[in-house]
N, C-alpha and C positions, 0 to 999 in steps of 0.2 A: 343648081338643083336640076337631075335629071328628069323632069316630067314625065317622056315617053315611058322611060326604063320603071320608074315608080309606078307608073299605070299599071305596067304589066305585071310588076312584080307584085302589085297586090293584087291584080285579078288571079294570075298565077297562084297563089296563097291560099286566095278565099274559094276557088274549084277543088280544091284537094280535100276541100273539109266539111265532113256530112254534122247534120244539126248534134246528134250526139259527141260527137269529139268534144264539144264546144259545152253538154251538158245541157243542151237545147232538143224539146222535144219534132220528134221530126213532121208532125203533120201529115197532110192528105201528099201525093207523090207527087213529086217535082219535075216541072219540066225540063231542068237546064242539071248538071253537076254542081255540089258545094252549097254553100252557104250564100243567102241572097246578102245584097247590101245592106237593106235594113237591118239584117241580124248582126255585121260586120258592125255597124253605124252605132246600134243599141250594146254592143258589145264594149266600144272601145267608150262612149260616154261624148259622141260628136252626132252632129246632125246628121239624117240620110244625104240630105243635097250636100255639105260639105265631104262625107268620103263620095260621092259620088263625082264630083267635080275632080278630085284627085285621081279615080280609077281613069278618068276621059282627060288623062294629063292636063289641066284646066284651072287646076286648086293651088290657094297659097301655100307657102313652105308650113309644112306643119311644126307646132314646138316641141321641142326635145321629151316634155311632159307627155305630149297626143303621140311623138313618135313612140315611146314607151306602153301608151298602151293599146297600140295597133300590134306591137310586137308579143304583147301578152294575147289581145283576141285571136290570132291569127297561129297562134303556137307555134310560134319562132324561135329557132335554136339559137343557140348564142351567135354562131356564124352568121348567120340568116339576119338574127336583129342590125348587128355590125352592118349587115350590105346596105339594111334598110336607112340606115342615120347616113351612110354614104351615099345613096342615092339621091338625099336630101340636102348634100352639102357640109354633115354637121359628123363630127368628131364622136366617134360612139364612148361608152361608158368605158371608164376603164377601171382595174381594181386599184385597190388603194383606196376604198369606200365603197359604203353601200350601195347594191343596183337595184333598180326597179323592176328586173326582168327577172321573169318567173317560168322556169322551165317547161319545158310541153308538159312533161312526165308527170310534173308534181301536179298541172292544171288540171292532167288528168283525174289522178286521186282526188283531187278534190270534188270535181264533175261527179266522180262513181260517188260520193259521200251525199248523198241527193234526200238523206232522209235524219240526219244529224247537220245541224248546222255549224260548219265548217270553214274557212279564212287562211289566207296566207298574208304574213307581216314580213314588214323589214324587223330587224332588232331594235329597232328604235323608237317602232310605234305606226310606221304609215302602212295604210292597207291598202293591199295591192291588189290582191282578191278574194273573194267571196261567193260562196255556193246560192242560191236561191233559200235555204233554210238560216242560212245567215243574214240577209237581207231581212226575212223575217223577223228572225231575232231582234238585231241590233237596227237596223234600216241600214240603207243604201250609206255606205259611207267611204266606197272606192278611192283611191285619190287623196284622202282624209286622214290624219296623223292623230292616235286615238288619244295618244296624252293631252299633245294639245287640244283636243277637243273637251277633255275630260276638267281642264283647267279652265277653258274660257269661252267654253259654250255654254249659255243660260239655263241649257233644259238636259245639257250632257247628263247628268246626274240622276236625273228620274227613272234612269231603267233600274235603279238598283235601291235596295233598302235603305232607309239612310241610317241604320245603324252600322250598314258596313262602307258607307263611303268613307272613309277614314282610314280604315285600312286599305280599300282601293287606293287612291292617293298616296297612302307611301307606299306601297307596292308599285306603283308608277313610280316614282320617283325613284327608289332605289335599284329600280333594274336599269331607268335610263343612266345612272351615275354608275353602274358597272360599264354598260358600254361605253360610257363616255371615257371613262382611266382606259377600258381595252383599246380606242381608237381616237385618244385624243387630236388626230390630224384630220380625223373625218369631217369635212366641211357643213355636211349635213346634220351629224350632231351639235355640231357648234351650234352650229346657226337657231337650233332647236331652243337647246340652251341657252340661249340667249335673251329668245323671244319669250319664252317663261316665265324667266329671272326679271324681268322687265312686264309683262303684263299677267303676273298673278303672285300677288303675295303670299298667299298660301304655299304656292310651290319656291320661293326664296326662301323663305322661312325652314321647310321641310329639306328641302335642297342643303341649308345650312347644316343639318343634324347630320349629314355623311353616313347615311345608314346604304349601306349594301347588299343587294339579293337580286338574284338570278329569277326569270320568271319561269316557276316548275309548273309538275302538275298541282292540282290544287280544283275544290270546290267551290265554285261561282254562283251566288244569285242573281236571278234576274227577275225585273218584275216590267211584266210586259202588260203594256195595255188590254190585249183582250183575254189572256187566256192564265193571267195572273202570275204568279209567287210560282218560277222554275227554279227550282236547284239542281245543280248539272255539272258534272264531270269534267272537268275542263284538262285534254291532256295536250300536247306543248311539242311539238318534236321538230327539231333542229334540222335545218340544210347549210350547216357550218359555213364552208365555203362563197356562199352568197351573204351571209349573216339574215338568213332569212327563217320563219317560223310558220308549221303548218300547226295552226290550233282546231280542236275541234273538241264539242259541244256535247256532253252525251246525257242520258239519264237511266236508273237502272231499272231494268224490268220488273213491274211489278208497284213503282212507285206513283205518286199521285204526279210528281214534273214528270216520267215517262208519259204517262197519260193526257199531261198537258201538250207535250212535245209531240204526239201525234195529233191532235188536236191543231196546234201551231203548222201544222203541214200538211192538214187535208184544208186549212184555212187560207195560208199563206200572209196572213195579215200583216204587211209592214208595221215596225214599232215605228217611236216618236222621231227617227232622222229623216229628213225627203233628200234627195239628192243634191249636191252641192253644184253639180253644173262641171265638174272639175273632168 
C-alpha cells in the first residue's frame, strides 16, 4: 500500500471539487479550495478521523467496499478509480460483472435532480447512489441491496401499501431472474441468489414460478411517514454498459402526491431506514 501516494491523491481529488459538484450546498466562503474532509468523510459513509488519517498517510488499508465509495464521492473516472485500488495494493474491478463505480457524469445528473427524488442502481438491486430527495423518500440506504432488504428486513415493507406488496415482490423477483439468465457467471448475483433462496421462503417459492420482466417505467406507491399516500412516476433509464440504472421519482403537476412531494422537500424528513453504517 502506497500511503504517501494515497494521501495526495486524495487531497489532490478532494481540492478540485467545489460543494456543488458533489450536490452539496456551498455555505458561508471558504478559506482553502474544494471540499473539506468532513464532506469527503459524510460522503463516502466513513468516519472524519478515519478519511483523515488516510489523507496524513497514517490510515489502515481501506476495503475494496470503502475504496468504492471514495471513488464515487470524489467523482473518479474510471481510470482514476483503477489508480486509486492500486495505490492501495488491491486489483481494481474488472468487467465480466457488475461495478460499483458510478461515473462523474451520471453523479452529476443526479446532484442537478435536487427537487425529484432520484438513485442510481446496479441491475441487481444495490444502491450506489442517492440524491437528498431520495434519502427522504426511501431513507439512507447507500450500500444496501433493495431486494434483499425488501425480503428480509422487518420494517422494509411499511413504505408501501400493502395491497401492492405482492406485486412489488414479484416484480423483484422477476427482474432479478432476467439478470440472473443474462449474467449467470456474475458472482454477485449468484451470491444474491442464494442468500434469498436460503433466507426467505417467500422469495423460493416466487423464484420457483420462473416469471420474467425487466424493470420499466411504471407507477409506484409510497407511503411515507410524514407526508403520506405518494403516488409517483417512476422512470428507469439504463447505462447498459455498467448494468447500471438511473431511477427517478416524479409526480404530475397539479396532483395531490406533487403537492406532497414539495412538501417532502421543503421538509426533508427521513422515512423509516437509518443508515446501515455500510
Amino acid at each position: 500500500m502506497d500511503r504517501p501516494g494515497l494521501a495526495d491523491f486524495l487531497r489532490r481529488s478532494r481540492a478540485r471539487l467545489e460543494p456543488a459538484d458533489v450536490g452539496l450546498a456551498g455555505g458561508p466562503r471558504r478559506r482553502t479550495q474544494g471540499l473539506r474532509r468532513e464532506e469527503v468523510a459524510a460522503l463516502t459513509g466513513m468516519s472524519v478521523d478515519y478519511y483523515t488519517r488516510l489523507e496524513q498517510a497514517r490510515g489502515p488499508r481501506p476495503s475494496r467496499q470503502m475504496l468504492g465509495a471514495l471513488a464515487r464521492a470524489l467523482r473518479l473516472t474510471d481510470d482514476e478509480r483503477d489508480h486509486l485500488f492500486h495505490l492501495t495494493g488491491e486489483e481494481p474491478p474488472r468487467s465480466g460483472g457488475t461495478s460499483g463505480h458510478v461515473r462523474p457524469g451520471l453523479l452529476l445528473v443526479l446532484d442537478r435532480l435536487h427537487d425529484v427524488p432520484a438513485q442510481v442502481m446496479s441491475d441487481h438491486g444495490d444502491m450506489l447512489a442517492q440524491n437528498a430527495m431520495s434519502v427522504a423518500l426511501v431513507g439512507e440506504t447507500r450500500g444496501e441491496n433493495i431486494v434483499r432488504r425488501f425480503f428480509t428486513h422487518p420494517t422494509a415493507r411499511d413504505l408501501f401499501p400493502e395491497e401492492d406488496r405482492d406485486a412489488l415482490a414479484r416484480g423483484h423477483v422477476a427482474h432479478l431472474r432476467s439478470v440472473s439468465a443474462a449474467r449467470p457467471d456474475d458472482p454477485a448475483v449468484t451470491k444474491l441468489v442464494g442468500e434469498l433462496l436460503t433466507a426467505s421462503e417467500e422469495f423460493g417459492r416466487l423464484w420457483a414460478e420462473h416469471e420474467v420482466r425487466v424493470r420499466r417505467a411504471s407507477t409506484k406507491r409510497f407511503l411515507h411517514p410524514v407526508v403520506g399516500l405518494l403516488e409517483l412516476d417512476c422512470e428507469t433509464m439504463l447505462v447498459s454498459e455498467q448494468e447500471q440504472m438511473l431511477i427517478v421519482h416524479s409526480a404530475r403537476p397539479g396532483t395531490e402526491a406533487y403537492e406532497r412531494l414539495r412538501l417532502l422537500r421543503d421538509t426533508r424528513t427521513p422515512a423509516f431506514f437509518s443508515p446501515s453504517g455500510v
